[in-house]
N, C-alpha and C positions, 0 to 999 in steps of 0.2 A: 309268548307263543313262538317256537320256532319254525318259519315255513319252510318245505320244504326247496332245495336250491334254488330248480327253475322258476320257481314261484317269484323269484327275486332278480330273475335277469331284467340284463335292461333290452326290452325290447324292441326300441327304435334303433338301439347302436347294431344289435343284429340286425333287423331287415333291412337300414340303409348297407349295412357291409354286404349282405347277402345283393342289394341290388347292384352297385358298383362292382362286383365280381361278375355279375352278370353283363354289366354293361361294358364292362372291360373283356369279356369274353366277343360281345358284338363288335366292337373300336378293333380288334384284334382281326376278326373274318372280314373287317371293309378292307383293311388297311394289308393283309396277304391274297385276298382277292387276285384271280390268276396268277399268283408268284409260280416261276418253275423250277425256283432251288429246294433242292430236297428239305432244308435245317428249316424253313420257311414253311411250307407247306402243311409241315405238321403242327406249327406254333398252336392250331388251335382247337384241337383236340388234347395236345398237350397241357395248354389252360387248364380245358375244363378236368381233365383228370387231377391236375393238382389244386385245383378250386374245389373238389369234391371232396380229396384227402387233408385241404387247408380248413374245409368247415367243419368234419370230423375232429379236425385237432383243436381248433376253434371251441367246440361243446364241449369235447373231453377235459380241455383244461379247465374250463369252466367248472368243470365240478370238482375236479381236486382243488383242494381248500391251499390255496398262494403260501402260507405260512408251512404249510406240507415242504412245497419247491423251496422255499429260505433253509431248510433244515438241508436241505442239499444241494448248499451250491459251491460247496470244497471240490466236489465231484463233480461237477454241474463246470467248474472253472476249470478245472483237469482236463474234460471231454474238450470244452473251445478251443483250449491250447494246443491240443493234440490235433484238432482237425484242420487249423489252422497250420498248423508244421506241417502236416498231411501234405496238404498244396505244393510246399518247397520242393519235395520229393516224386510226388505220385498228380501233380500239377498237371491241369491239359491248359489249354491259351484258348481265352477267348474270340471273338469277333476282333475286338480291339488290341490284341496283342496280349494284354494283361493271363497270366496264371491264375487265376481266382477259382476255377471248379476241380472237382475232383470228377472221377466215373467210378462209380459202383453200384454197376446195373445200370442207373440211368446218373445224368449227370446232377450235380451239386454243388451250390457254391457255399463254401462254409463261413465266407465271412456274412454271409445273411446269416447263418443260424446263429453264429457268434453275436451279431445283433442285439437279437431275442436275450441271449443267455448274460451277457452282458449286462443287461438292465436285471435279472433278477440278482446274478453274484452283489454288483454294487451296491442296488438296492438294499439288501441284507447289509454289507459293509455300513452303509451310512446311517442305516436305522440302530445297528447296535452302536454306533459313538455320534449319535445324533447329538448326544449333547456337548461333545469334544472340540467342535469344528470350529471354535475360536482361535483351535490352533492349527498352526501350518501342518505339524507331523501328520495330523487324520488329513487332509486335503493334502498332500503331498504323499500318503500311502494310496489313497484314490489315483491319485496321476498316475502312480504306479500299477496300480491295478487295472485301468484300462489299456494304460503303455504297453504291458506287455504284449497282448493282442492286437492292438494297434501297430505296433512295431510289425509283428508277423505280416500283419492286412498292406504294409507300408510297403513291403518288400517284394509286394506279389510282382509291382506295385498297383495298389488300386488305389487313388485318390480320393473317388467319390464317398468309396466306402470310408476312408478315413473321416473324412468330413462329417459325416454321420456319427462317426463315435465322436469325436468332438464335441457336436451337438447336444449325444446324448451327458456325456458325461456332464459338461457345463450346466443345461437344463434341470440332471439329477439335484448337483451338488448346489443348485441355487436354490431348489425347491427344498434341500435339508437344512437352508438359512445362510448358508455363505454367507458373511458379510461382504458387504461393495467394496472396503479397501483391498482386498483377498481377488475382489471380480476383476478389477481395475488390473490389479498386480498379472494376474494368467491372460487377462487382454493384451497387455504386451506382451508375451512369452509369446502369444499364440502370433500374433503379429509380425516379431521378430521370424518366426518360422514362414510365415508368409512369403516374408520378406527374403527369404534363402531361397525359395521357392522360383520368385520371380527373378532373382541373379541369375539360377540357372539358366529359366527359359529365356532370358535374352546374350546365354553362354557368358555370362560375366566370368562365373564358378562350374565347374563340374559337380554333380552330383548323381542320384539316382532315377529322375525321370526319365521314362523312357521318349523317343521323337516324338511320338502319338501325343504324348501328354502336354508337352515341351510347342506342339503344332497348336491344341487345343486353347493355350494359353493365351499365344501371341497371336493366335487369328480375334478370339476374344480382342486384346487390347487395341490390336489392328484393324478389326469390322474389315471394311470393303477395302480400305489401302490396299491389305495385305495382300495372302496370295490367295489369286483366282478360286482355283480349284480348293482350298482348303475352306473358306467360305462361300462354297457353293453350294450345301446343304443348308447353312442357316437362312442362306438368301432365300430359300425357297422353303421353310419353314416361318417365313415373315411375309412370303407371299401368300400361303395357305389361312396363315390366320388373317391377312389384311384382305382376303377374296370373298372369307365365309359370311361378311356384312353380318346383318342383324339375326336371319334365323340360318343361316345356310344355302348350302347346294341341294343337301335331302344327300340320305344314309346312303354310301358306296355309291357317291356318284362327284365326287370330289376331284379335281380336275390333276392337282397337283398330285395326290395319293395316286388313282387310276392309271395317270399318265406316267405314273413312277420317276417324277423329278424328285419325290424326297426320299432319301434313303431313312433306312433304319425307323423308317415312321409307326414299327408297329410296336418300337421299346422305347428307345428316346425320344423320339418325336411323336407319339403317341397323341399330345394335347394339339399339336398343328393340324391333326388330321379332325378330331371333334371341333375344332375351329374350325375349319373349312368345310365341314357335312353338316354342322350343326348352330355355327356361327356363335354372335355373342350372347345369344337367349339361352343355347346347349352349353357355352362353355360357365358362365355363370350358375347353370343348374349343376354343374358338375362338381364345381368350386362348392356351392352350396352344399350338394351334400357330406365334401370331405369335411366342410365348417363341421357339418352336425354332429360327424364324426368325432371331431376332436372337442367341440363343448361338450358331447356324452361323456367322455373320460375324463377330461377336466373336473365335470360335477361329480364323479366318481371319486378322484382323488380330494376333493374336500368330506366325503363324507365315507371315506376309509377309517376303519376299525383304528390303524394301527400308520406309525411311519414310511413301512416297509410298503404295505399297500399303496399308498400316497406316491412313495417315488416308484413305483412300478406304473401307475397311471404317468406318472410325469413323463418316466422313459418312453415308452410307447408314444404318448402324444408330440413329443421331441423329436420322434424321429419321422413318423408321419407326418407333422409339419412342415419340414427342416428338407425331405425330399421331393413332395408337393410343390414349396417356393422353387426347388433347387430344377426342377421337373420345368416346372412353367418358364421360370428365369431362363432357361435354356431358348424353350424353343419361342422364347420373345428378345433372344440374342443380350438380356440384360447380365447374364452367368457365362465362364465358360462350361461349354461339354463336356460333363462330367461321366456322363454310363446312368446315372441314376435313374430310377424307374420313377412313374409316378405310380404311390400307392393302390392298391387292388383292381391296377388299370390295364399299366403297361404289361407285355410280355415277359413271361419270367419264373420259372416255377418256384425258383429254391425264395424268390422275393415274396410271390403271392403267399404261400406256406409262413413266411417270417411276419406277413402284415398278420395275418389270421390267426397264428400264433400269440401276436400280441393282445389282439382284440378278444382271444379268448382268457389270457392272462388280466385285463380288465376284470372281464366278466369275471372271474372269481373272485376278484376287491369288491365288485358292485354288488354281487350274493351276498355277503356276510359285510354288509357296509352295516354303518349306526342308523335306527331309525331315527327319523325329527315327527 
């Protein structure tokens, strides 16, 4: 008997994503509470419009059948490339200095949609030579297939965003069976680049980081040594979470938020402020439900139809993961400052839009999964 779609969604991965957009809509209005800069002010109305346009896109994908989107992703890989080149040219600069959005109409950042699109092109790729990948040429046309967008994403430059495809890819192409001498082999590669990374930021080599990134690094490796002013937002995102004790302050009334010693607390530092209004009872429940989040799609991707399904669950849950730790590490000063959101939380539209996108991309693995 075949049900019909909705009859087969999974219903807790919607309502928990439906409430963490919700709750990230509230963590949003504590944390610009009286702001008087205009970019600010609107953050949250902003939200909810693209939390409304992110659920629509969320359900709609849902019901086109995932193997529909694998039939299109020559064009699907075209569109990334393009939007991604877009930026070099028709680029505005962020908060941070970085290139990363366009404007058309409203603003967008295409290496979030790239994101998304990314895990279906590969995913396709690795399902059709699923059985190939004992050799290097199929894992070495993937490195290329992500590189090239990566490369673009490099140039803006946005780091964080790299970092994320990284993720995803490694995640993909482990979950199509890599073998560990193969995983072993791209650990150092990955490493070596690290490694060029941090020459720069202590000027050993010249290369492409911008200050910003370069400042971000070495206050990381620096903590308090360093300079004053450059960790004096994390200092004060290690004071918010170490104030909020067990249950909190209680909603918008957060000392460090209110009093606006932490900056940027309604994108990056987003989790210092639910640590400190909500303490370690709210920040555990929060963690909790992004867990639920990612064992929903996990158990998705074992009981996928088909390969393609399988790494499209993997992709998604790789990168939700992957910015979550990246998200928290930040503002528990264990990561440098990357930009990264934490999923369906932090401010962000073209990010909110790219998590919801994914999770409705699930949903359409999990409608037409194998019964047991």
């Amino acid at each position: 008997m075949n049900y019909p779609v909705w009859r087969r969604f999974d219903y807790t991965l919607f309502g928990i994503s439906i409430l963490l957009v919700i709750f990230g809509v509230l963590m949003i209005a504590s944390a610009t509470q009286g702001a008087i800069d205009p970019s600010i002010i609107n953050r949250v109305p902003d939200q909810i419009r693209f939390g409304g346009l992110g659920i629509i896109i969320m359900i709609g994908l849902a019901f086109i059948d995932y193997r529909t989107l694998g039939g299109l992703t020559t064009w699907l890989y075209g569109l990334m490339v393009v939007l991604l080149a877009m930026v070099l040219f028709f680029g505005v600069e962020g908060d941070a200095g970085a290139r990363s959005w366009i404007n058309v109409g409203i603003r967008i950042q295409p290496s979030e949609v790239a994101k998304v699109l990314i895990i279906l092109t590969l995913g396709q790729y690795l399902a059709q030579n699923y059985h190939k990948l004992d050799g290097l040429p199929t894992i070495f046309v993937s490195l290329i297939h992500v590189g090239i967008p990566a490369g673009l994403i490099f140039v803006q430059p946005d780091l964080g965003m790299l970092t994320v495809f990284a993720a995803v890819w490694f995640t993909m192409i482990w979950g199509a069976g890599l073998r560990l001498k193969h995983i072993l082999i791209f650990g150092i590669i990955l490493s070596v680049g690290g490694g060029v990374i941090l020459l720069q930021a202590f000027n050993v080599i010249d290369g492409p980081l911008q200050d910003y990134q370069i400042d971000r690094i070495t206050t990381f490796i620096q903590g308090s040594e360093g300079d004053e002013d450059s960790y004096f937002n994390i200092r004060q995102a290690l004071i918010s979470v170490g104030s909020g004790g067990t249950v909190g302050k209680g909603y918008s009334v957060g000392t460090q938020n209110k009093g606006r010693f932490l900056r940027v607390r309604h994108t990056d530092f987003i989790f210092s402020v639910i640590a400190e209004e909500f303490g370690f009872v709210g920040s555990v429940a929060t963690l909790a439900m992004l867990a639920v989040v990612l064992m929903r799609i996990l158990a998705g991707a074992r009981r996928a139809v088909d390969p393609f399904g399988s790494l499209i669950c993997y992709g998604v849950a790789a990168f939700i993961f992957f910015q979550t730790v990246t998200s928290i590490g930040m503002n528990l000063a264990l990561v440098p400052v990357t930009g990264l959101t934490l999923p369906f939380i932090s401010s962000g539209g073209t990010s909110l839009l790219s998590t919801l996108a994914g999770i409705g991309l699930v949903q359409s693995v999990i409608a037409r999964r194998r019964r047991i």
